[in-house]
C-alpha positions as CSV (number, residue, x, y, z in Angstrom):
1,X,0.0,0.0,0.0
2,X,1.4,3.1,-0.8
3,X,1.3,5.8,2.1
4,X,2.2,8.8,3.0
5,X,2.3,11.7,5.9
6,X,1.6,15.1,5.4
7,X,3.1,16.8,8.1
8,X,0.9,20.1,8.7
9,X,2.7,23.5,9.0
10,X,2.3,23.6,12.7
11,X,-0.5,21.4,14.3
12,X,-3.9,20.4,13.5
13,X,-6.8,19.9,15.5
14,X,-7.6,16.4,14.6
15,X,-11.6,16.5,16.3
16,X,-12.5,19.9,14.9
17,X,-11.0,18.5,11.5
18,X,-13.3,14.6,12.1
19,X,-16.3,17.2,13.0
20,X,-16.1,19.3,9.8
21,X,-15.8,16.5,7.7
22,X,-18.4,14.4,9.5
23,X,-20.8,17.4,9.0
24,X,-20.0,17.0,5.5
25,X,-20.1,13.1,5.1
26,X,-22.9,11.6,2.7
27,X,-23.1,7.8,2.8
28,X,-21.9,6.5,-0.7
29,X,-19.3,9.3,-1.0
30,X,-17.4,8.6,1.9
31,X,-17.0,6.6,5.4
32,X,-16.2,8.7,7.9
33,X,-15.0,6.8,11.7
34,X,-14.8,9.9,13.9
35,X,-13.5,7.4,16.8
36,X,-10.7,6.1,14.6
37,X,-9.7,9.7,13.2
38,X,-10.3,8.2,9.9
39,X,-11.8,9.1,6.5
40,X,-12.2,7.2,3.6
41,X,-13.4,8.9,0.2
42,X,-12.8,9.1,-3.8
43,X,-10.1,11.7,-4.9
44,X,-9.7,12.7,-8.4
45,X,-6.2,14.0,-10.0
46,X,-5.0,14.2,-13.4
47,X,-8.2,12.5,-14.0
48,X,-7.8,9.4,-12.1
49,X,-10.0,7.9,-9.4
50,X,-8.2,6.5,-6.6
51,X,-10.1,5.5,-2.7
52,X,-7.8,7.5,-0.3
53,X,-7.6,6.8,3.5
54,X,-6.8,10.1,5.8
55,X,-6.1,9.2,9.8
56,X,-5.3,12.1,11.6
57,X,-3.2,13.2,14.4
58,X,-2.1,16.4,15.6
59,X,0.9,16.7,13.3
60,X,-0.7,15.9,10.5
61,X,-2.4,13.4,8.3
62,X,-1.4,10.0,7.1
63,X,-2.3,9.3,3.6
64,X,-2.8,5.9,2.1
65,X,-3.8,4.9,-1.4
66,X,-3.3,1.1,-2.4
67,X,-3.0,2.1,-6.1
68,X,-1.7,4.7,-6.1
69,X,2.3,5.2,-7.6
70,X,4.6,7.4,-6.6
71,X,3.4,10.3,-9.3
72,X,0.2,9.8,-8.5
73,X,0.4,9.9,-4.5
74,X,2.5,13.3,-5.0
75,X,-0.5,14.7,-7.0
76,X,-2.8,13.1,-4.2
77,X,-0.6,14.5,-1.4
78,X,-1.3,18.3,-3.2
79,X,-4.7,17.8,-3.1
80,X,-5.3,16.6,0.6
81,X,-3.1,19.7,1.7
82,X,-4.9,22.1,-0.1
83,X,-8.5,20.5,0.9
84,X,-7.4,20.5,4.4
85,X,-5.1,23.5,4.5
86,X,-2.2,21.8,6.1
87,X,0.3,24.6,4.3
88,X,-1.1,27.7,6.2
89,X,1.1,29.0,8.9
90,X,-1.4,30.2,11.7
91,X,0.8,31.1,14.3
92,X,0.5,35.0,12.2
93,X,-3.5,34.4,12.7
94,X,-3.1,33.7,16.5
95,X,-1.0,36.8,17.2
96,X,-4.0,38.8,15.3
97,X,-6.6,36.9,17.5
98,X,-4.6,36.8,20.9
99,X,-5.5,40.0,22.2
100,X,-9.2,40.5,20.9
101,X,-11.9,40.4,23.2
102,X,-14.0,37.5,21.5
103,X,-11.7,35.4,19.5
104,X,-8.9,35.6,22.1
105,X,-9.8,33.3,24.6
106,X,-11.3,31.3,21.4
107,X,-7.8,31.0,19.8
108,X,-6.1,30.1,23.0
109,X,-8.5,26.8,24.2
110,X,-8.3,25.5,20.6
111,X,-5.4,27.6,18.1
112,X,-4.5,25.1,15.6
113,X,-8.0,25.2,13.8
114,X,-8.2,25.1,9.7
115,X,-10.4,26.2,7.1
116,X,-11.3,23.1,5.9
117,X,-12.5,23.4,2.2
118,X,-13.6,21.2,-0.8
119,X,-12.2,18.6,-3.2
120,X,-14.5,19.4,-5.8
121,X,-16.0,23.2,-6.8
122,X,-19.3,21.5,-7.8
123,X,-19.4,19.8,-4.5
124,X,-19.5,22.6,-2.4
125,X,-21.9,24.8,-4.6
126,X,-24.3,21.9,-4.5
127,X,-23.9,20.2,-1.2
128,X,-24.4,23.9,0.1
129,X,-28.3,24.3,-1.9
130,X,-29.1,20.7,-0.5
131,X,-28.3,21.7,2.7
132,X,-29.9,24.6,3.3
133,X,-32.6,25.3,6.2
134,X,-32.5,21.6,7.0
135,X,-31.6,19.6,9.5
136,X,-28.3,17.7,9.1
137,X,-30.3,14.3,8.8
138,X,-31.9,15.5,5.8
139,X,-29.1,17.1,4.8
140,X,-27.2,14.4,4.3
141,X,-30.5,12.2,3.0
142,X,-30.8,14.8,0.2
143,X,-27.0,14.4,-0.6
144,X,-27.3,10.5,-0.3
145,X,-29.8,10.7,-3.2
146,X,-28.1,12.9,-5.3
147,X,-25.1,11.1,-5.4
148,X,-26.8,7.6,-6.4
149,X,-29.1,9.0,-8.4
150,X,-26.0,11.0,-10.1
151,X,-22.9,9.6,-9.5
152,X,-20.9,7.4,-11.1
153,X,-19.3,3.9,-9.7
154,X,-15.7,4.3,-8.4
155,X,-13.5,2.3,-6.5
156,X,-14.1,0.2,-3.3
157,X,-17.5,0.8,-3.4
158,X,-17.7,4.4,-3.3
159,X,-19.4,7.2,-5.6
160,X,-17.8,9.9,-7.7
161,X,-19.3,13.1,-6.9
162,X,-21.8,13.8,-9.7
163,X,-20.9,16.5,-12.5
164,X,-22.8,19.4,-13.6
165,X,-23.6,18.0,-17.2
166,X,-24.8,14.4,-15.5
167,X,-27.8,17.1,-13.0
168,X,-28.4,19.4,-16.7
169,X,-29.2,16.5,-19.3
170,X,-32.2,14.6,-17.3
171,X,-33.9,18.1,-16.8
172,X,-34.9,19.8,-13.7
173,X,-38.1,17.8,-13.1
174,X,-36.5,14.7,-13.0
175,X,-33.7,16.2,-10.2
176,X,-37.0,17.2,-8.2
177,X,-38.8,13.7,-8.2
178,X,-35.3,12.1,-7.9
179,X,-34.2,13.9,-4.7
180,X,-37.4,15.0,-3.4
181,X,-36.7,18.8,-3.4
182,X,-39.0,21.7,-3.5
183,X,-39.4,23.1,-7.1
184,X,-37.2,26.5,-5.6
185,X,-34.6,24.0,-4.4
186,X,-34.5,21.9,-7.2
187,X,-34.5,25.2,-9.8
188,X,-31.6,26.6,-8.0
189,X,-29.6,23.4,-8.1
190,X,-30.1,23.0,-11.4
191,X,-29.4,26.6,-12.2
192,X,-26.1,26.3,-10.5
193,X,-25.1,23.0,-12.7
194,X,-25.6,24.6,-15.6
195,X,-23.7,27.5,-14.6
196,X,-20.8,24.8,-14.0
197,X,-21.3,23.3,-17.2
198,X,-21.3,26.7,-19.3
199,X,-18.1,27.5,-17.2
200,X,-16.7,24.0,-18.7
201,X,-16.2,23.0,-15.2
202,X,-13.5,20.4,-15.0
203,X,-13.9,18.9,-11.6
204,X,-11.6,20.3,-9.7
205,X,-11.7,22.2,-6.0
206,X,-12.2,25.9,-8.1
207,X,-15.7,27.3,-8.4
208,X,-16.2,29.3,-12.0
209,X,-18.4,31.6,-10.9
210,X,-17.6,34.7,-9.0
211,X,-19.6,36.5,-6.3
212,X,-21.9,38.4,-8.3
213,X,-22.9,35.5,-10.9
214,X,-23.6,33.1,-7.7
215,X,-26.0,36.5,-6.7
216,X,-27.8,36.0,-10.0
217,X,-28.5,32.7,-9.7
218,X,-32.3,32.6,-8.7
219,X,-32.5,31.0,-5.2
220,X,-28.7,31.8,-4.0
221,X,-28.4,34.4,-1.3
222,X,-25.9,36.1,0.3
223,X,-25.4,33.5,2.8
224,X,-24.6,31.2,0.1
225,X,-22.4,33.3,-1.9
226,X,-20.4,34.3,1.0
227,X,-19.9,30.5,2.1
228,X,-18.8,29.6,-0.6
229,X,-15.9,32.2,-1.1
230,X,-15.0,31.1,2.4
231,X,-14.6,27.1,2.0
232,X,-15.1,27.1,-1.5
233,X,-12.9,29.0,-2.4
234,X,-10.6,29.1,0.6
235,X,-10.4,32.5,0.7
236,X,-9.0,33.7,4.1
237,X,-11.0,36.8,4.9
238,X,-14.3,36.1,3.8
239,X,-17.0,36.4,6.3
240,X,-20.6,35.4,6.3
241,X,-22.5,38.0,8.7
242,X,-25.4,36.5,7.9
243,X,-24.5,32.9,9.5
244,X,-27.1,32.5,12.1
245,X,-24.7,29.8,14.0
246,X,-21.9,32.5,13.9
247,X,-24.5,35.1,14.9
248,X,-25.9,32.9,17.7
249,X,-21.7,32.9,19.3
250,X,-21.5,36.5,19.3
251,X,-24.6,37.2,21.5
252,X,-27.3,37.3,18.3
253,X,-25.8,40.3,17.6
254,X,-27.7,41.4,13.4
255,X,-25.8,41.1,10.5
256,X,-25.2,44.8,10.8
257,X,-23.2,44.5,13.8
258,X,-21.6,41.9,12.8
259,X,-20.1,42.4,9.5
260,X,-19.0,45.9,11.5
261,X,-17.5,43.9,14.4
262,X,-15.9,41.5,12.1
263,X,-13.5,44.3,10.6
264,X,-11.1,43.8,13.2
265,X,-10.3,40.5,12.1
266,X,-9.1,41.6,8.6
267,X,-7.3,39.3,6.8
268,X,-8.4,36.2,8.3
269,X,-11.7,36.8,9.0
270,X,-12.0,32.8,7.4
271,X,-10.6,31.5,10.2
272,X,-12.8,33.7,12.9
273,X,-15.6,32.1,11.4
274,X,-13.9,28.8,11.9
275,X,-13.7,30.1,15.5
276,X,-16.9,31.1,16.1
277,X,-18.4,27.5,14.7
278,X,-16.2,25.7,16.5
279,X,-17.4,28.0,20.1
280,X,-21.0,27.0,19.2
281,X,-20.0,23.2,18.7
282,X,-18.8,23.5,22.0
283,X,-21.6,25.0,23.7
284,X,-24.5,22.7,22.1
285,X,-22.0,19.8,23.1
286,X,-22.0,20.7,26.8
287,X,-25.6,21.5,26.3
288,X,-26.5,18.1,25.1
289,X,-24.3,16.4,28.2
290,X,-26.5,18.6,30.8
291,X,-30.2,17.2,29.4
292,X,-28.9,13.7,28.5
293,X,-30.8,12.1,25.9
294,X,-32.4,14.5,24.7
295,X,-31.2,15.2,21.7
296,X,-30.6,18.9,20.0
297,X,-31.4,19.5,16.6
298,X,-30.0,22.3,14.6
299,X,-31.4,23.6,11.6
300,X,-28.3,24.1,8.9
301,X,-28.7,27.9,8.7
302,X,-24.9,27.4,8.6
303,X,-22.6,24.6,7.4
304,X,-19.5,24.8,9.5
């Protein structure tokens, strides 16, 4: 088996990174053991499918790939560090953060946080629309279906994640009935795929469209636009003021205030998202050991 450790620049946070990614897990796409601090999923590079194994730890990530050579593991290795932003120094982001009032004592319980992005442009735009004002059960029901309905057959078992052209040529009624969206939902997905497909969209982690041509997409938002430039784009000082989770950790203070408040956070504002998500995980966890089993369910108004 061919393996490999990416050695992060700095540490990583290995159960922020399992959460983020088990947020994101759809069955069929990927197998996510959050006790193990593994994840299993397809990669494509140079446009080859290989299964890829990630464990973590906090100096990095060990990557393993049974077929993969040694050419092909280096273009595998690129992508995982860039997915999981291994490369970014943040000890510059933790001096900005130290001495601010909100994020400081954020950054010092948990400073080795990333802004986990995407594999796949397409992925993001549409895992983003299917998750939308959902719970994360449906969320990932609604992303189960699209995938099989979608998706090709990889390796091991798993699905590719679908393309734009494979959600444009049935037509939009069929994605409805397939998946089971609202016509606005289904409309807006299927607006952004052909977007993608007019953008000759190659399958890689860049999304073709810039702020203002997500904006007039019928059905995409703000919220949606701004999430996207943020882990879709990995762009480091994006910030989504209207984020109701985010909103939620800074006292429910309106978009307004926040967007204002978040100035002081220029250039990373990215990664005081990150913070703020992660503060809220936090809080429903201890909330959730204090009534027991009863469970809390959070609508995803946000998709940390």
């Amino acid at each position: 088996m061919s393996t490999r450790f990416l050695e992060a620049n700095g540490l990583i946070d290995p159960r922020h990174m399992m959460r983020t990614l088990g947020i994101h897990s759809i069955p069929t796409l990927d197998s996510h053991e959050p006790e193990a601090f593994r994840h299993t999923r397809l990669i494509t590079v140079a446009s080859e499918i290989y299964a890829v194994t990630l464990e973590f730890d906090p100096q990095g990530v060990n990557l393993a790939c049974p077929s993969a050579d040694t050419k092909a593991l280096d273009r595998l290795a690129s992508a995982v560090r860039a997915w999981l932003d291994l490369d970014t120094d943040l000890s510059g982001i933790q001096a900005c953060f130290s001495t601010d009032p909100i994020l400081g004592p954020l950054v010092t319980e948990r400073p080795w946080l990333r802004l986990v992005g995407y594999l796949n442009g397409f992925e993001a735009a549409a895992t983003t629309i299917l998750g939308q004002q959902v719970t994360l059960a449906a969320g990932r029901t609604f992303g189960a279906r699209f995938v099989t309905a979608y998706g090709a057959t990889g390796p091991d078992g798993f699905r590719v994640f679908p393309t734009p052209e494979s959600v444009v040529k049935p037509g939009v009624e069929v994605l409805r009935e397939t998946i089971g969206l609202t016509k606005t939902r289904a409309a807006t997905l299927y607006l952004m795929a052909q977007s993608f497909s007019k953008k000759s969209f190659s399958g890689t982690a860049e999304i073709p469209l810039d702020r203002s041509e997500l904006l007039e997409l019928r059905g995409v938002g703000p919220w949606t636009a701004d999430y996207l430039q943020m882990r879709g784009r990995g762009d480091p000082d994006a910030f989504v003021p209207g984020d109701l989770v985010a909103r939620r950790a800074l006292n429910r203070m309106s978009e307004r205030e926040a967007s204002n408040l978040a100035k002081a956070w220029t250039p990373f504002r990215s990664y005081a998202m990150v913070q703020l998500w992660a503060s809220d995980d936090r809080l429903e966890s201890l909330k959730k050991s204090r009534v027991g089993s009863r469970s809390v369910t959070r609508l995803r108004d946000s998709t940390p």
